[in-house]
Steps between C-alpha positions, in 0.01 A plus 500: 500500500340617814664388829371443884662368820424194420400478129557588175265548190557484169310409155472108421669420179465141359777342704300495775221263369608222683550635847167764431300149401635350879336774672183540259355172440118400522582253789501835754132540560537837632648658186214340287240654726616778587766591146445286230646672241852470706421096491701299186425149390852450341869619536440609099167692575697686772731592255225619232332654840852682578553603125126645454577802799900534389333611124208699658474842452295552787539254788800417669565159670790527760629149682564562900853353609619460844912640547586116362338526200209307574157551330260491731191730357414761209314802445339616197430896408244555261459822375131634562282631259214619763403885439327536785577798759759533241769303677824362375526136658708205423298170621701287685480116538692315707577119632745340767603124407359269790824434701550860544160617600471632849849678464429864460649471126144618362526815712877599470435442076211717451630748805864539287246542163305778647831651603645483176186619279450760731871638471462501093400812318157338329202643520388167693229577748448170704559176468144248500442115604256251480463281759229217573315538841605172635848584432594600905863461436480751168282757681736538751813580295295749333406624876854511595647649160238833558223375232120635555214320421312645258220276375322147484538409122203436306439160568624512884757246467761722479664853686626790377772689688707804380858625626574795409870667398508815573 
């Protein structure tokens, strides 16, 4: 479990497929624009959602809880396969539910994540996102957290940025 001021993380485990589905549903037009893979159709397909990253081997999927036990976001960490510069990087997706947008929950979760990756002994080089360029609220959590820019993607719809650990 990793703990904030305000928050606390920890992996989703099917339990949670009901309150995860109240905060995930296609109905929030920002999460299917901007994180559509975070978006469930059904309280049972955010179950089978929650089930596919608790039996990963290489992603995890951790729920973001206020104090009060409240769900209000999630973050996914993918392991990353990239060989380029020959850096160790864990990708890193990441949503806030719509009635808890605007909050600074985005920011203190992926601060308290750099924190705690950075204090493990891994040989973990950075951590990378993906972000779409008309995202303004998602750029500027990865402005505030430290990330750089690093490149367009291929197509242009997206931007890379890059924090790095140590």
């Amino acid at each position: 479990m990793i703990r904030t001021k305000n928050l606390y993380l920890r992996e989703l485990i099917s339990s949670d497929a009901k309150t995860y589905h109240s905060i995930s549903t296609r109905d929030d037009e920002d999460l299917c624009n901007y994180a559509v893979f975070f978006a469930t159709s059904s309280e049972k397909r955010s179950k089978e959602f929650i089930l596919e990253y608790y039996n990963s081997k290489t992603a995890l999927l951790y729920g973001i809880f206020l104090s009060d036990d409240t769900l209000v976001g999630a973050v996914i960490l993918t392991q990353s396969f990239y060989s380029r510069n020959y850096m160790n990087a864990i990708e890193v997706s990441y949503f806030i539910g719509k009635n808890y947008r605007n909050k600074g929950y985005a920011t203190e979760a992926l601060q308290e994540i750099i924190n705690y990756y950075s204090d493990k002994k891994l040989l973990l080089d950075a951590l990378k996102f993906s972000v779409k360029t008309t995202n303004a609220p998602s750029i500027r959590v990865l402005e505030k957290i430290g990330s750089e820019f690093y490149k367009k993607s291929d197509f242009g719809e997206y931007l890379r940025y890059k924090r790095y650990l140590k």
